[in-house]
C-alpha positions in Angstrom: -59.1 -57.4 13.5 -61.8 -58.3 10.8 -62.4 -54.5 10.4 -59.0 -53.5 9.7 -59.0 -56.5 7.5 -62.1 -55.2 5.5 -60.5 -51.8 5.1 -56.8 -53.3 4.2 -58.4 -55.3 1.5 -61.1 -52.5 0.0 -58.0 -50.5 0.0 -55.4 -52.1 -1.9 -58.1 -53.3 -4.2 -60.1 -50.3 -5.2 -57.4 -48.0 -4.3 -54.0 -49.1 -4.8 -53.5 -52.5 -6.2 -55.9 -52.9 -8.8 -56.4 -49.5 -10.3 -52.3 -49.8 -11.8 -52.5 -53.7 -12.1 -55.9 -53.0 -14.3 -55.1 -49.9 -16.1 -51.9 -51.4 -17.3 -53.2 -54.6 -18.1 -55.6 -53.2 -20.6 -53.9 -50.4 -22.1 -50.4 -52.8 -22.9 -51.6 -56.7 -23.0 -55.3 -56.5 -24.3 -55.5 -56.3 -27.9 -59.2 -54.9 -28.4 -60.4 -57.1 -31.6 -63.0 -57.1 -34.1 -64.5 -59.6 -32.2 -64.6 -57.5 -29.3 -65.4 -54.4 -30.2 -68.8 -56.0 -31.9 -69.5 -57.6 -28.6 -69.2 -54.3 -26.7 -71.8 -52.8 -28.9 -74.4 -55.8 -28.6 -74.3 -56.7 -25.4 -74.7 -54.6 -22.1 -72.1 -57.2 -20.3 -69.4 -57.9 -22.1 -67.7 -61.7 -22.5 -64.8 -62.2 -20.4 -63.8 -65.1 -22.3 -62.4 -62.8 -25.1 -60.0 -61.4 -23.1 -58.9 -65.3 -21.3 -58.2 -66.4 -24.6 -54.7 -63.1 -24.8 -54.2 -63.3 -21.0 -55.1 -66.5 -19.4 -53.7 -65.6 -15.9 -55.9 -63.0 -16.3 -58.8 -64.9 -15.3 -57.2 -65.5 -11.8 -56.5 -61.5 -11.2 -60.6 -61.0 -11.8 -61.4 -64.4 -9.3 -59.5 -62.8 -6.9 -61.5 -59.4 -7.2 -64.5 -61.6 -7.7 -64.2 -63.5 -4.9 -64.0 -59.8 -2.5 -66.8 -58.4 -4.2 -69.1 -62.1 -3.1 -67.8 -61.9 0.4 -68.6 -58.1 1.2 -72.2 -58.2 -0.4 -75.2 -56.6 1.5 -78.0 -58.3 -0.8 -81.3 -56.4 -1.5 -82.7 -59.0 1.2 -79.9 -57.7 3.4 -80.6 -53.9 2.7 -84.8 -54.3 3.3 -83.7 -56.4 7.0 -80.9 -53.8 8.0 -83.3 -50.7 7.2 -86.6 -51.9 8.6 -84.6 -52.7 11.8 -83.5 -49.2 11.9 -86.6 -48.2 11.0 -84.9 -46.5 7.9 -87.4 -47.9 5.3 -90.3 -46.9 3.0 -92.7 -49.5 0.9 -95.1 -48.8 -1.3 -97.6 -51.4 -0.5 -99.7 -52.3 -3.4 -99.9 -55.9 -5.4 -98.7 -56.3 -9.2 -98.5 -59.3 -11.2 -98.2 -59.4 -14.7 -99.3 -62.3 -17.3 -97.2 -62.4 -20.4 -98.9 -64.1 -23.5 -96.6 -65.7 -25.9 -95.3 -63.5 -28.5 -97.1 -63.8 -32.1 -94.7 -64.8 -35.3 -94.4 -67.6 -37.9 -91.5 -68.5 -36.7 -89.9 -70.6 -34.2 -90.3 -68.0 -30.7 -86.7 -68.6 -29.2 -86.6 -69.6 -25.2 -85.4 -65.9 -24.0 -89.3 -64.8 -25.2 -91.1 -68.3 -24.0 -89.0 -68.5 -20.5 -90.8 -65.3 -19.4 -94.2 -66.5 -20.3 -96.6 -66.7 -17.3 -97.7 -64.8 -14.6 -94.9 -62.7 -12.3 -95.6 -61.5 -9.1 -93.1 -58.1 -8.2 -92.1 -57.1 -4.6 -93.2 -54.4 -3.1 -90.6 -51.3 -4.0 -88.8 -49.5 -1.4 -86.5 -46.4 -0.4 -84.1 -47.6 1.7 -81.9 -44.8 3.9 -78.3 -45.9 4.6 -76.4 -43.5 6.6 -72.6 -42.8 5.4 -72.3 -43.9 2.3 -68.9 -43.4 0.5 -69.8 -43.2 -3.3 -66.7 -45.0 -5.6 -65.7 -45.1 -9.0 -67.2 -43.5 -12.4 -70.3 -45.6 -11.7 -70.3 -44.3 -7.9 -70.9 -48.0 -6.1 -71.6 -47.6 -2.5 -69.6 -48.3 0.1 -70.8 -48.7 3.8 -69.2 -47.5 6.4 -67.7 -51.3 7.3 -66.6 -51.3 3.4 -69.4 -53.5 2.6 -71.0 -53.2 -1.1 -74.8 -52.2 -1.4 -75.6 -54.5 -4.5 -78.5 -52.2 -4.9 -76.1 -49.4 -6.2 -75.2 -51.4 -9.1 -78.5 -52.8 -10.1 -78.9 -55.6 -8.0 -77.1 -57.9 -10.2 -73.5 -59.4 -9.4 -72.8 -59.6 -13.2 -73.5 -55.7 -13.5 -71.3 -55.0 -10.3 -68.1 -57.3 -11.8 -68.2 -55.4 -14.6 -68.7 -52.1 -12.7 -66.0 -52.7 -10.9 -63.5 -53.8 -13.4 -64.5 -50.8 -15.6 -63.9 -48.7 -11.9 -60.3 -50.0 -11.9 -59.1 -49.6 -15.4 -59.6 -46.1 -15.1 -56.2 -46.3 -13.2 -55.0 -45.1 -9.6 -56.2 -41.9 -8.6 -55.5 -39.5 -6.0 -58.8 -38.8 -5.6 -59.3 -42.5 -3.9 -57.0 -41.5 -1.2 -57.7 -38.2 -0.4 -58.4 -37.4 3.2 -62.1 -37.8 4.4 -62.6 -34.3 5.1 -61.3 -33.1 2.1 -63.9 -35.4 -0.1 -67.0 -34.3 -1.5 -69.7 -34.4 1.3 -73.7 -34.2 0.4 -76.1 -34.6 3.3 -78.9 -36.4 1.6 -79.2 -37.8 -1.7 -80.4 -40.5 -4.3 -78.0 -41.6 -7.3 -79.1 -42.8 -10.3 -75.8 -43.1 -11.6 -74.8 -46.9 -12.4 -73.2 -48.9 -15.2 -75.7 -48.8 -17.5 -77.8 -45.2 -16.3 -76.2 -44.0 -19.6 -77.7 -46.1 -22.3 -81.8 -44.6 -23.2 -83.6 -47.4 -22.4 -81.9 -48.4 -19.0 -82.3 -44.5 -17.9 -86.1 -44.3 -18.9 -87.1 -48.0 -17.5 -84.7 -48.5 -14.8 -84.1 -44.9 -13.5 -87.2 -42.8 -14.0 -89.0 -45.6 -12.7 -87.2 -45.4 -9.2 -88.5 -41.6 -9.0 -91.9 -42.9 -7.8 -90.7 -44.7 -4.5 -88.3 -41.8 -4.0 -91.2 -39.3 -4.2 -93.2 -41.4 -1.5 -89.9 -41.3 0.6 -90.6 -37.1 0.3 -94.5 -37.5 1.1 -93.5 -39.5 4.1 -90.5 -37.3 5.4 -90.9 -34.1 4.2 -86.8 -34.3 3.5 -86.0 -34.1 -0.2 -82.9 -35.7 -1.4 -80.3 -34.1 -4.3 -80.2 -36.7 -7.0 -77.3 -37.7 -8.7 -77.1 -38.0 -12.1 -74.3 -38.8 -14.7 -71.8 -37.1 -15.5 -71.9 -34.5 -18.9 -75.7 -35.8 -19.3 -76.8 -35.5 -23.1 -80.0 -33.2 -23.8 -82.4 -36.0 -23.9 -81.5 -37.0 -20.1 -82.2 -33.4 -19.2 -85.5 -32.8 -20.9 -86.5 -36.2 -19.5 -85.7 -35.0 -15.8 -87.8 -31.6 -16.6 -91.0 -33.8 -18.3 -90.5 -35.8 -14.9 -90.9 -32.2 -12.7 -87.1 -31.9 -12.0 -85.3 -28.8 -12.8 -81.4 -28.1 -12.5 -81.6 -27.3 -8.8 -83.1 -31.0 -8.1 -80.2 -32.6 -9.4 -76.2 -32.4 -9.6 -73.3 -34.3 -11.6 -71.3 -37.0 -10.4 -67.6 -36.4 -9.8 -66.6 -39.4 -11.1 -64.5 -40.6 -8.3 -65.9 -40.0 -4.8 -68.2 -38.7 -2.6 -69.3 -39.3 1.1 -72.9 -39.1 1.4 -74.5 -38.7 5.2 -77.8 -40.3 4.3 -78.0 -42.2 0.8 -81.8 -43.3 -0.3 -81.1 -45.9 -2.0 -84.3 -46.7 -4.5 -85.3 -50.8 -5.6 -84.7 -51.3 -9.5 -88.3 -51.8 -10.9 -87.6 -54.4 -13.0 -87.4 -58.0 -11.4 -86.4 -61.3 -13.6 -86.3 -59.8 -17.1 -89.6 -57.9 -16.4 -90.4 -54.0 -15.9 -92.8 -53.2 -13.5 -95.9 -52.2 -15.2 -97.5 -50.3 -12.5 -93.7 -47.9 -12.3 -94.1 -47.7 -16.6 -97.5 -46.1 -15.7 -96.4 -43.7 -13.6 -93.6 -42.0 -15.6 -96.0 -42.1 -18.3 -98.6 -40.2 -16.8 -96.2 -38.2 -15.4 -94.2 -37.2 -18.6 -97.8 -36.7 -20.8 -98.6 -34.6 -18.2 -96.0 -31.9 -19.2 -94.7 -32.7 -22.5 -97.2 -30.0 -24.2 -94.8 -27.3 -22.8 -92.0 -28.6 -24.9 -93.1 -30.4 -27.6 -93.4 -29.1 -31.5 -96.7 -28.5 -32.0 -96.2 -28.8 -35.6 -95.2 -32.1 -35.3 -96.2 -34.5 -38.2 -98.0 -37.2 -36.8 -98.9 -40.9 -38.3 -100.8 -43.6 -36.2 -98.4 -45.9 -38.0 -94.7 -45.7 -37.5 -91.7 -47.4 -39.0 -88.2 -47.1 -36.9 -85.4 -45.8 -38.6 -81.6 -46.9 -37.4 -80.1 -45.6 -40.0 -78.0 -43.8 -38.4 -77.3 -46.1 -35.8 -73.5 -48.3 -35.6 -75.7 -51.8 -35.3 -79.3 -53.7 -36.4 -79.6 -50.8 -39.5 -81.8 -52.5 -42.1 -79.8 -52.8 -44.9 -82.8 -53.0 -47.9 -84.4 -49.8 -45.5 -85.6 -48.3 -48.8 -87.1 -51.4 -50.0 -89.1 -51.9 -46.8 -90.2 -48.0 -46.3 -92.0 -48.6 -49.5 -93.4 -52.0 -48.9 -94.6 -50.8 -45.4 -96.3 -47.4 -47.1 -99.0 -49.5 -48.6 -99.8 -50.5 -45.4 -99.9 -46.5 -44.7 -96.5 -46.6 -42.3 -94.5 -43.3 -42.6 -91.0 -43.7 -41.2 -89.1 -41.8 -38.3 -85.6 -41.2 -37.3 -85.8 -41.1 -33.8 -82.3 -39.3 -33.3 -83.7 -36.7 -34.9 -86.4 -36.0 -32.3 -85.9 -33.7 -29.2 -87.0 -36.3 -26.4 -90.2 -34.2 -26.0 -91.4 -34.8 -30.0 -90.4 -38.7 -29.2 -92.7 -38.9 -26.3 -95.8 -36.9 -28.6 -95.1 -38.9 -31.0 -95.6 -42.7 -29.5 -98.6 -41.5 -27.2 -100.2 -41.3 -30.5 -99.0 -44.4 -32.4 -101.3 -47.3 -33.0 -99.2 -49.8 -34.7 -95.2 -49.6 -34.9 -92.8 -51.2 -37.2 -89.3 -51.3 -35.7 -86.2 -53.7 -35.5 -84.8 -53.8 -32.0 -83.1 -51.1 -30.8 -83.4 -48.5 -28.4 -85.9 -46.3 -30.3 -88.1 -49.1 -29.0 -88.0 -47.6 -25.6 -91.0 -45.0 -26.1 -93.4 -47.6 -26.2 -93.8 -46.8 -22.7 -96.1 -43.5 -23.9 -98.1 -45.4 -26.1 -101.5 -46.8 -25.3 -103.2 -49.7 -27.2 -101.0 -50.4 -29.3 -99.4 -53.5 -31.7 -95.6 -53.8 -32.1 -93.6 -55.7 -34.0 -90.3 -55.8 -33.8 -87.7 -57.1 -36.2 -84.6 -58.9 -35.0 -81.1 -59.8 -37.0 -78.3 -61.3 -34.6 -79.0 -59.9 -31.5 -82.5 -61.2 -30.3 -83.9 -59.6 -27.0 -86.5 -60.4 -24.8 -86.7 -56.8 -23.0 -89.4 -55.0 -25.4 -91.4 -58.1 -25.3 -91.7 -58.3 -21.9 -92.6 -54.5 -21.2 -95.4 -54.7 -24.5 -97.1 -57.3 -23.3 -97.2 -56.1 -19.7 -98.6 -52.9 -21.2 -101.0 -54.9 -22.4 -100.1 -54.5 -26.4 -100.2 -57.3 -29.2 -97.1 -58.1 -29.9 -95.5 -59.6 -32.8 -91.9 -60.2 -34.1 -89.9 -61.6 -36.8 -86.5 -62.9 -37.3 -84.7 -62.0 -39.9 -81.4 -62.6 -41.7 -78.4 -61.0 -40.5 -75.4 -59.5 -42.0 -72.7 -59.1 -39.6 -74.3 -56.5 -37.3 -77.0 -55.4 -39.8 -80.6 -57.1 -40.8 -82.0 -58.1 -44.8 -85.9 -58.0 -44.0 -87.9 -60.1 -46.1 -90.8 -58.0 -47.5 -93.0 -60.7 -48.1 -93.0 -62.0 -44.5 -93.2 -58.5 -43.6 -95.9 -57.5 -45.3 -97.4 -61.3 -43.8 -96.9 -60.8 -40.3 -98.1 -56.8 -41.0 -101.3 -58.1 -42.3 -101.5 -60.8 -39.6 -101.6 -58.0 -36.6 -103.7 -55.9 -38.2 -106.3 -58.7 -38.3 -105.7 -59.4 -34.4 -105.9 -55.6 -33.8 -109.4 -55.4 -35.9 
C-alpha cells in the first residue's frame, strides 16, 4: 500500500497535477517585476516571497510540493549507508582541511566572509552506484526505483532541489513524463552533471569538473567507464573545458530534457561542503587542464602579470567610472581584460600567469583556480559574496576586497581607496 502510495503521489505531482497547475500559474497570475527580474540575476535561488506577495495561496501549493520532496529524501548520509551495504561504493581516502584567514580591507569585513573563518575539515569524496535510476525534468533529478529523491542529484541542498523542482514543473505537462518504460531513453551506465545550476561558469568549473576526479577513481577501480551527461545545447566554453579535462565528444552526450532510465547511475559527491571548495579537487582540475591547454591556446596571447576584470559587457556589477579606474590602475602597471572575449583556453593561459588581479565579483573570478601565488582583490557593489574568498584563501592567496558604492545593479569605485588597498597588497605580497 505505501508503494502504490509513493508512485500515486510522484505521479500526479511531477507528472500530472503540478506541471498544468504550475505552468499556468506562472504564465497567467505571476506578473514578473522589476523587482524580480533583478533578483533572478543576483542570486542563484531566487525569493519566494516576491511571488507570495501576487498569489498568497500560492505559498500553500509549494508547502504541499515541499512537504513531498522532505518526506521522499535519500540524504547524502543515506546514499554513502545504502551503497557501502551493497557494496556499490568508492572513497577516495585522503585527509583535507582548510584554514581560512580573514580577508584584508579597510572596511568593516561583513559576517558571510568572517562566518567561514577557521579551520574546515571535508569528507572523504565518493562515487556512489545506484542501480535504476529514472532521470526527471530539464535539471534530470533522480528518481529511485521506490520514487525516492537522491538529494545528491541536485547538489545536496534542499533549497537547490525546491527550486529544481518548481522550475521542473513550470515547464508544463509533457507527454514525455508518461510515456511507457520501454519506450524511454535507456543508458546502461552513466554520470550526470546536469543540475540547476551546471549552467552558470563558475558552478560548472568548481562544482562539476571537480566531481571528474572521484569518477575517474570509480574507472581505476572498475575498469567500467560511464557516459556523462551534460547539458543540454552546451556553449563552446563547456566543451573546450571537457577537452582540456581529456574528454572528447564520444565521452559525453546531451540531456533530453525530460527523461531517461539509467541501469546504473554513479552518482559523484559535490566538492564543496559549507560554503567551501575542496582545495585538494581545485588542484586537480588544475593540473589537469595546464596539462593540455598548450594544444589550444593562442600562443600570441598578450600576457600581463597584473590583470584588471572587465564586465563591461556583462547585465550586472559593470563598473560604471570603468575608464576612470583602468587609468588609475595602469600606474600600478594593470592592463585590463574582457574575459568574454577569451576562448576558455586563452582564459586558463592567461590566470596561470597572473600575479595580482583586480576584479569586482563576478564570474570572470572563477579562473583563479589556474593561478598560483597570487593576490586578489575583489570589488563588491550590492551583491557581496563569500564564494571567491573562500576558494582564494584555500589556494593559499592574499586576499583583499573592498566595498564599494552601488548603483542599482552597477558599482562607482573610489580610486583613492583603490589605489590604497592596491598599494596595501602589494606591500603584503613584497
Amino acid at each position: 500500500m505505501n508503494k502504490a502510495w509513493c508512485y500515486l503521489q510522484e505521479f500526479l505531482i511531477f507528472r500530472l497535477i503540478y506541471p498544468v497547475l504550475l505552468q499556468y500559474i506562472n504564465n497567467h497570475l505571476i506578473t514578473l517585476t522589476d523587482e524580480m527580474e533583478k533578483d533572478k540575476r543576483e542570486n542563484n535561488i531566487p525569493i519566494l516571497e516576491y511571488e507570495y506577495q501576487q498569489l498568497p495561496f500560492l505559498k500553500f501549493i509549494y508547502s504541499v510540493l515541499f512537504n513531498y520532496l522532505h518526506n521522499n529524501l535519500i540524504t547524502r548520509a543515506n546514499l554513502l549507508e545504502q551503497c557501502q551495504a551493497e557494496n556499490n561504493l568508492y572513497q577516495l581516502k585522503y585527509e583535507e582541511i582548510v584554514q581560512l584567514k580573514p580577508a584584508i580591507s579597510y572596511q568593516k569585513i561583513p559576517a558571510a566572509f568572517t562566518d567561514r573563518q577557521g579551520k574546515f575539515e571535508f569528507t572523504n569524496p565518493f562515487a556512489a552506484v545506484v542501480k535504476n535510476v529514472e532521470l526527471l525534468g530539464i535539471y534530470g533529478i533522480g528518481f529511485t526505483e521506490d520514487k525516492n529523491i537522491i538529494l545528491e542529484t541536485a547538489l545536496d541542498r534542499v533549497d537547490c532541489l525546491e527550486h529544481t523542482a518548481i522550475s521542473t514543473l513550470r515547464e508544463g505537462f509533457s507527454f514525455q513524463y508518461i510515456t511507457p518504460v520501454g519506450n524511454l531513453d535507456n543508458i546502461d551506465l552513466a554520470c550526470s552533471l546536469v543540475n540547476y545550476w551546471s549552467h552558470l561558469y563558475a558552478h560548472w568549473i568548481y562544482e562539476a569538473l571537480t566531481r571528474l576526479e572521484v569518477l575517474e577513481y570509480y574507472v581505476q577501480k572498475t575498469g567500467k567507464k560511464p557516459i556523462l551527461i551534460i547539458d543540454k545545447n552546451p556553449p563552446p566554453w563547456k566543451i573546450r573545458t571537457l577537452e582540456l579535462m581529456g574528454y572528447g565528444a564520444e565521452d559525453y552526450i546531451e540531456w533530453n530534457g525530460y527523461r531517461a532510465n539509467v541501469n546504473e547511475l554513479v552518482v559523484c559527491s559535490k566538492r564543496r561542503e559549507g560554503g567551501r571548495i575542496s582545495i585538494k579537487a581545485c588542484h586537480w582540475v588544475r593540473e589537469r587542464i595546464l596539462s593540455n591547454v598548450e594544444r589550444y591556446a593562442n600562443p600570441n596571447l598578450p600576457l600581463n602579470p597584473k590583470i584588471f576584470i572587465s564586465r563591461r559587457k556583462a547585465n550586472a556589477r559593470r563598473i560604471l567610472n570603468e575608464e576612470e579606474v583602468i587609468n588609475t590602475l595602469a600606474k600600478r602597471d594593470f592592463v585590463p581584460y574582457i574575459i568574454e572575449d577569451l576562448d576558455f583556453a586563452d582564459q586558463v593561459k592567461l590566470f596561470a600567469q597572473a600575479k595580482f588581479i583586480v576584479a569586482p565579483h563576478g564570474g570572470g573570478v572563477t579562473n583563479i583556480i589556474f593561478a598560483e601565488n597570487l593576490t586578489l582583490i575583489e570589488l563588491f557593489g550590492q551583491k557581496i559574496s563569500h564564494f571567491y574568498y573562500t576558494v582564494a584563501q584555500g589556494l593559499g592567496f592574499d586576499y583583499g576586497c573592498m566595498f564599494c558604492e552601488a548603483k542599482n545593479e552597477d558599482i562607482m569605485i573610489d580610486c583613492g581607496e583603490l589605489t590604497r588597498i592596491v598599494d596595501k597588497m602589494t606591500k603584503i605580497r613584497i
